[in-house]
C-alpha positions as CSV (number, residue, x, y, z in Angstrom):
1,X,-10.9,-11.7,-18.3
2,X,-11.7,-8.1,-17.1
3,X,-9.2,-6.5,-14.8
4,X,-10.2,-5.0,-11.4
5,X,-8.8,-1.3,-10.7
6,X,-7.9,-1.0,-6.8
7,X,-7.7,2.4,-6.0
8,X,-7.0,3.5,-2.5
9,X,-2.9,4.5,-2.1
10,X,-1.9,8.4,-2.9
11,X,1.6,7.5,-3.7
12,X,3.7,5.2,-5.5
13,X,2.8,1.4,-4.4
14,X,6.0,-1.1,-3.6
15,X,5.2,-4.3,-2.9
16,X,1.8,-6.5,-3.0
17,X,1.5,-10.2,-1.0
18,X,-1.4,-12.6,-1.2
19,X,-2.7,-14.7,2.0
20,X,-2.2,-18.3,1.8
21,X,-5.5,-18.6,0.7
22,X,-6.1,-16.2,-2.0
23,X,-8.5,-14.3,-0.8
24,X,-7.0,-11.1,0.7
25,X,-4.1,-9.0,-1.3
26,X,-2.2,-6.8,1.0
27,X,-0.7,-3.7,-1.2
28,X,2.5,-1.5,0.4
29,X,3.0,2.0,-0.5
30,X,4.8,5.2,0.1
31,X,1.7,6.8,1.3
32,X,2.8,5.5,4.6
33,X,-0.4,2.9,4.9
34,X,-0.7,-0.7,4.4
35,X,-3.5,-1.6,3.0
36,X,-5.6,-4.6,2.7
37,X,-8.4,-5.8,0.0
38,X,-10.8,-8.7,-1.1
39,X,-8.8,-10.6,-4.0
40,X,-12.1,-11.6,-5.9
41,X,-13.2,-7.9,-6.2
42,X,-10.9,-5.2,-5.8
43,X,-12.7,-4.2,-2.3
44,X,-10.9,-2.4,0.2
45,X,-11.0,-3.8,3.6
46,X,-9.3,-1.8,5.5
47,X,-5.9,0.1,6.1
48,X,-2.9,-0.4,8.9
49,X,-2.1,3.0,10.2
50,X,1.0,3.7,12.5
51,X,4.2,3.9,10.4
52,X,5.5,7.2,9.3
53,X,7.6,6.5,6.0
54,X,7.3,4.6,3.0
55,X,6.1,1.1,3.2
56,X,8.8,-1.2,1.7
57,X,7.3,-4.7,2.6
58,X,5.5,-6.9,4.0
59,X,4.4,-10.7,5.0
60,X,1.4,-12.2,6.8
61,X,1.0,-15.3,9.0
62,X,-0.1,-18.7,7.8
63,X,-3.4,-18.6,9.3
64,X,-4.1,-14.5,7.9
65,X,-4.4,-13.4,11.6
66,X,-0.3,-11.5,11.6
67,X,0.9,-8.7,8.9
68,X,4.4,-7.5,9.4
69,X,5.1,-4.4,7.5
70,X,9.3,-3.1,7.2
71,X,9.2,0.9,6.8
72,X,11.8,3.8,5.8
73,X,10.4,5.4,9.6
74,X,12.9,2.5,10.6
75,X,10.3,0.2,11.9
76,X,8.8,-3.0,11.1
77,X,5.3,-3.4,12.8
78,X,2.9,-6.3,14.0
79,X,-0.6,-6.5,12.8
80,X,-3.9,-8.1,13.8
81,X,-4.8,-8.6,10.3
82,X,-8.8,-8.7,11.2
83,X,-9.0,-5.4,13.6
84,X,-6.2,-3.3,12.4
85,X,-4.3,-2.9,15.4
86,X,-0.8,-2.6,15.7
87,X,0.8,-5.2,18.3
88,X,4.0,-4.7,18.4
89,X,7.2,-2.6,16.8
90,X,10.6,-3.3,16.5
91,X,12.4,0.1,15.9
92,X,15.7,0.1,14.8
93,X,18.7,2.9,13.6
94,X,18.1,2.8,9.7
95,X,15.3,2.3,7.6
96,X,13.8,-1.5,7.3
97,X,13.7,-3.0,3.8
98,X,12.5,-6.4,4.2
99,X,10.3,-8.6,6.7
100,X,9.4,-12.2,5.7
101,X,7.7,-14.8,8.2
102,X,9.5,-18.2,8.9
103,X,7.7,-21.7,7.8
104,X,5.5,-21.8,11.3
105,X,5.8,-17.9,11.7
106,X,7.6,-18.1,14.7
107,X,10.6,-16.3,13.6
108,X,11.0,-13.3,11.2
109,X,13.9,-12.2,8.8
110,X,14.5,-8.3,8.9
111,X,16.7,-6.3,6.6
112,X,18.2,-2.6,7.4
113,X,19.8,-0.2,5.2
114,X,23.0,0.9,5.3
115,X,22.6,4.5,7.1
116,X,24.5,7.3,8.2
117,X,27.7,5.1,8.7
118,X,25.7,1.7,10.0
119,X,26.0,-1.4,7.8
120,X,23.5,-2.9,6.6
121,X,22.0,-5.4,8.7
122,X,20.0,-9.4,8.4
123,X,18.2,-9.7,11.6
124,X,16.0,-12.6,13.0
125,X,13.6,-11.7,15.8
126,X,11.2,-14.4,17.3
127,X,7.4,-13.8,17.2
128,X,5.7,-14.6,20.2
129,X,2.3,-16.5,20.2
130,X,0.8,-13.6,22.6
131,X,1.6,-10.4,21.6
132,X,1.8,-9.2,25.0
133,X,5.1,-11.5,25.8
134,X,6.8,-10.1,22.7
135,X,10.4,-8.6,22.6
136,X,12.7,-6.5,20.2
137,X,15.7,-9.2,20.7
138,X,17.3,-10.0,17.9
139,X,17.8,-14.1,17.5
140,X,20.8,-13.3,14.7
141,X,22.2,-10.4,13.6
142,X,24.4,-10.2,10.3
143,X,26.7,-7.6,9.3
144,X,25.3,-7.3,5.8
145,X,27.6,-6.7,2.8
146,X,27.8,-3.5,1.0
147,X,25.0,-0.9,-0.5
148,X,20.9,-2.4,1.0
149,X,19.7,-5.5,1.1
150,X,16.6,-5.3,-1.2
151,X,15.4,-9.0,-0.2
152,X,15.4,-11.6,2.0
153,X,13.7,-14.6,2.6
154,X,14.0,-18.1,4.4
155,X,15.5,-21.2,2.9
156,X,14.0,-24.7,3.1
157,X,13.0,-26.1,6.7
158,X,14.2,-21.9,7.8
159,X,17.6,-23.2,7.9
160,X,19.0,-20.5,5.9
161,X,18.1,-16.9,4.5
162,X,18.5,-16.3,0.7
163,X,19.0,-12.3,0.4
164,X,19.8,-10.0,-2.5
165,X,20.4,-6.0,-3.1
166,X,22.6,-3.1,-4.1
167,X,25.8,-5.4,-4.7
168,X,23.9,-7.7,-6.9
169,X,25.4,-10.8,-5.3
170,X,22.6,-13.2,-3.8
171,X,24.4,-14.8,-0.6
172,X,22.6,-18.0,0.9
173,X,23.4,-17.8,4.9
174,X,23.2,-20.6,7.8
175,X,19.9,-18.7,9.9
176,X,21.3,-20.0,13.1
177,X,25.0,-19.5,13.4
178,X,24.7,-16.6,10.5
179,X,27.6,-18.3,8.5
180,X,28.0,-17.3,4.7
181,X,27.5,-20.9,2.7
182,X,27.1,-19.7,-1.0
183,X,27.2,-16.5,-3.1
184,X,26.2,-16.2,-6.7
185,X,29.2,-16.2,-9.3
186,X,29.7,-12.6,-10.6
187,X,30.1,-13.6,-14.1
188,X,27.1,-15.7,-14.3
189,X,25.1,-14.2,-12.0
190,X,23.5,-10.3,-11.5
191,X,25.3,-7.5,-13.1
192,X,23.4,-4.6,-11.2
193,X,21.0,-4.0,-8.3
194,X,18.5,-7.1,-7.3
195,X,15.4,-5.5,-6.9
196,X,12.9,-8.6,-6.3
197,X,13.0,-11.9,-5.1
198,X,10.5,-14.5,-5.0
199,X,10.4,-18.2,-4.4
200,X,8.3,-21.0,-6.3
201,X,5.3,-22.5,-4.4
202,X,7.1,-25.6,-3.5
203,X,9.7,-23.7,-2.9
204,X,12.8,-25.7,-4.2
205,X,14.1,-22.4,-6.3
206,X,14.0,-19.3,-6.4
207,X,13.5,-15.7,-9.0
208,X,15.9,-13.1,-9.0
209,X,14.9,-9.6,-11.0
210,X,17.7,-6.9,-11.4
211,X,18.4,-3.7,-12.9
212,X,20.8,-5.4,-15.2
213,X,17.7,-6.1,-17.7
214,X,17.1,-9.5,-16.8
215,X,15.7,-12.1,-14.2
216,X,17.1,-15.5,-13.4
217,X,16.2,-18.8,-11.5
218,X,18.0,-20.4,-9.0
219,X,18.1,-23.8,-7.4
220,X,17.2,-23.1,-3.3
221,X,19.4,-25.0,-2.2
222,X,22.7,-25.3,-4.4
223,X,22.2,-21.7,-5.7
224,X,23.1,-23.5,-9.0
225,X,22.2,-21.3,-11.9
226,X,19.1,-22.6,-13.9
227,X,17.8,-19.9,-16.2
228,X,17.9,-16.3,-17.4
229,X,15.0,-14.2,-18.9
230,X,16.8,-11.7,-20.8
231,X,14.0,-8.1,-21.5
232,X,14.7,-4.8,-23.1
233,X,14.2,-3.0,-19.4
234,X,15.2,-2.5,-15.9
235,X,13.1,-5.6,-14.2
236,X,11.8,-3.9,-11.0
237,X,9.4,-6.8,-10.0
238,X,9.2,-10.9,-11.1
239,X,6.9,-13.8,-10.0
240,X,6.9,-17.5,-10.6
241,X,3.3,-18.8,-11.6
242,X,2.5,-21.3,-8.8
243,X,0.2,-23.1,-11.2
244,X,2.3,-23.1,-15.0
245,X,5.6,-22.9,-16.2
246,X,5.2,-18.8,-16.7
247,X,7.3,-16.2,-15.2
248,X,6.2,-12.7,-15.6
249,X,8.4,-9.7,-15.3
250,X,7.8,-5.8,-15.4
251,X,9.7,-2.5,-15.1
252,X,10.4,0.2,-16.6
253,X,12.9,3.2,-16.5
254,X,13.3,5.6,-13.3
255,X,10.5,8.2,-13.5
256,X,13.2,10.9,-14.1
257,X,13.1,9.5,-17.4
258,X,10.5,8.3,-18.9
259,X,8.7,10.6,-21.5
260,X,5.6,10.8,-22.9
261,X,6.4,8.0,-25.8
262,X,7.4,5.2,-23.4
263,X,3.9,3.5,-22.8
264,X,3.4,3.9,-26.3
265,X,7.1,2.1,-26.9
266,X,6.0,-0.8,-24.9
267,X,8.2,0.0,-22.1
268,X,5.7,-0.5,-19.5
269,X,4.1,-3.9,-20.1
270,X,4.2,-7.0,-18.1
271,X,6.1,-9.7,-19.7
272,X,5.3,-13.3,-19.3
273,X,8.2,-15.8,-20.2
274,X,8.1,-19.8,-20.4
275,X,10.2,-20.7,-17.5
276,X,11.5,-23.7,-19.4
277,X,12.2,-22.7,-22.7
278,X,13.1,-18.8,-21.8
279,X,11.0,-17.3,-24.3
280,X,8.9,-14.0,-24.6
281,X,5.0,-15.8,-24.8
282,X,3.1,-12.9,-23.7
283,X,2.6,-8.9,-22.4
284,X,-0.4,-7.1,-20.7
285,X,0.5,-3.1,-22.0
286,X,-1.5,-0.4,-21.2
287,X,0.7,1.1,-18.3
288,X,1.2,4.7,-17.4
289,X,4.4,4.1,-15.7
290,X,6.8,1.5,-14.7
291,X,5.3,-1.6,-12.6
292,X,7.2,-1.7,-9.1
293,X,5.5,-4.4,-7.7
294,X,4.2,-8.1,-9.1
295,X,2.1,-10.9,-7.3
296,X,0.7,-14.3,-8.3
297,X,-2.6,-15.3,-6.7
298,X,-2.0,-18.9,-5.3
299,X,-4.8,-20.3,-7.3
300,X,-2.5,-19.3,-10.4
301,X,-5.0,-17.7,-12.3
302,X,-4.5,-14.1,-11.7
303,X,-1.6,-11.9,-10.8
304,X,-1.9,-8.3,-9.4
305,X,0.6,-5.5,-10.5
306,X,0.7,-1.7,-9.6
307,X,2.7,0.7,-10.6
308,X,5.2,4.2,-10.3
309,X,2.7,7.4,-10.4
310,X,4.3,10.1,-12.9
């Protein structure tokens, strides 16, 4: 199959999310502007302008009508996904990292980094039906734990908030009383920064990427320990196949130091694993730089990646 080149961003993208349906992929970057595009052919739609840093994230509403985008200009920002405009922002006083809607997007799990002597920070704000009734009150706030909080994301029946950073512990929390339940063993689990996290479609587990050179699965619920995908290079980005047992991985080296051999190396390919049996089954190379960001369309069939500019 031929791949489609989106071009649009002027800086380095960070994170991609598909709509529920497939249809739309909405790309993040550090040009400052969300953008959104047709899935089946690489068309821009349009972009979300308003935020003044880097892009670090983003989410959108069951139904494709909210985006919520988490920015270094310490905002995260509401969406009308068809028109562009922004409805709402909830500043804060350190950069946002993380934004991910609640089952029934009426609630949303924020992350801030830790910043000129503030903590890092979980925070759940409710999202009103009519934009024009919305507040910046936080539902829950949690004192995170050291260095950022790279990801978070809500638990089964948005009972609890999986998160994952810096510290390279992934802590499951209680989303109403903001209780720690369970925290990943250090021996078996992450041995530097998590960069990604992503849940499966039925969402009963969970994929963890890290810095450490590896990527592991994780039971939702019991944060039991299932399986590790062990590559040659810093994972920056991994996804979970909604349709096979595949995983796919990709990262790369900090741009400071990659040289002119790398691509040629391999060191820039996607890797697809079997999620079962743990072994390498696959690569797309070709990359100029190391892939940040990975999605799986829902159908299963395709997966978008994008990647550091030198």
């Amino acid at each position: 199959m031929r791949p489609i080149l989106m071009k649009g961003h002027e800086r380095p993208l960070t994170f991609l999310k598909y709509n529920r349906e497939g249809d739309l992929l909405f790309s993040c970057a550090k040009d400052h502007t969300p953008t959104v595009w047709f899935a089946d052919n690489g068309e821009r739609l349009g972009t979300y302008r308003g935020h003044n840093g880097a892009v670090w994230c983003c989410d959108v509403s069951r139904d494709s009508g909210l985006l919520i985008t988490g920015s270094a200009d310490q905002s995260v920002k509401l969406w009308n996904v068809q028109t562009g405009a922004q409805l709402y922002s909830f500043n804060f006083d350190s950069p946002a990292r993380a934004a991910d809607f609640s089952v029934g997007d009426k609630l949303a799990v924020i992350t801030t980094d830790p910043f000129m002597g503030l903590p890092s920070t979980i925070q759940v704000k409710r999202i009103a039906r009519d934009p024009s009734e919305q507040t910046s009150e936080s539902v829950l706030t949690i004192k995170g734990p050291q260095g950022r909080i790279n990801r978070a994301v809500w638990g089964p029946l948005n009972k609890t908030i999986i998160s994952g950073g810096e510290d390279a512990v992934v802590r499951i929390w209680d989303s109403e009383t903001g209780q720690l339940l369970k925290e990943s063993d250090k021996e078996t689990g992450h041995q530097k920064t998590i960069t990604s996290l992503s849940k499966s479609a039925d969402g009963s587990h969970f994929l963890t990427g890290s810095l450490d050179k590896s990527a592991k699965l994780w039971d939702i619920r019991t944060l039991t320990l299932i399986k590790t995908y062990v590559t040659e290079r810093p994972v920056n980005a991994c996804a979970l196949s909604p349709l096979l047992d595949h995983v796919v991985m990709g990262g790369g080296q900090e741009a400071s130091h990659v040289t002119t051999t790398d691509r040629r190396a391999g060191k820039f390919e996607a890797k697809f694993f079997h999620k079962i049996l743990q072994e390498e089954i696959g690569g797309v190379k070709g990359h100029f730089g190391p892939i940040n960001a990975l999605a799986f369309n829902p159908d299963g069939k395709r997966f978008s990646y994008h990647l550091w500019m030198l």
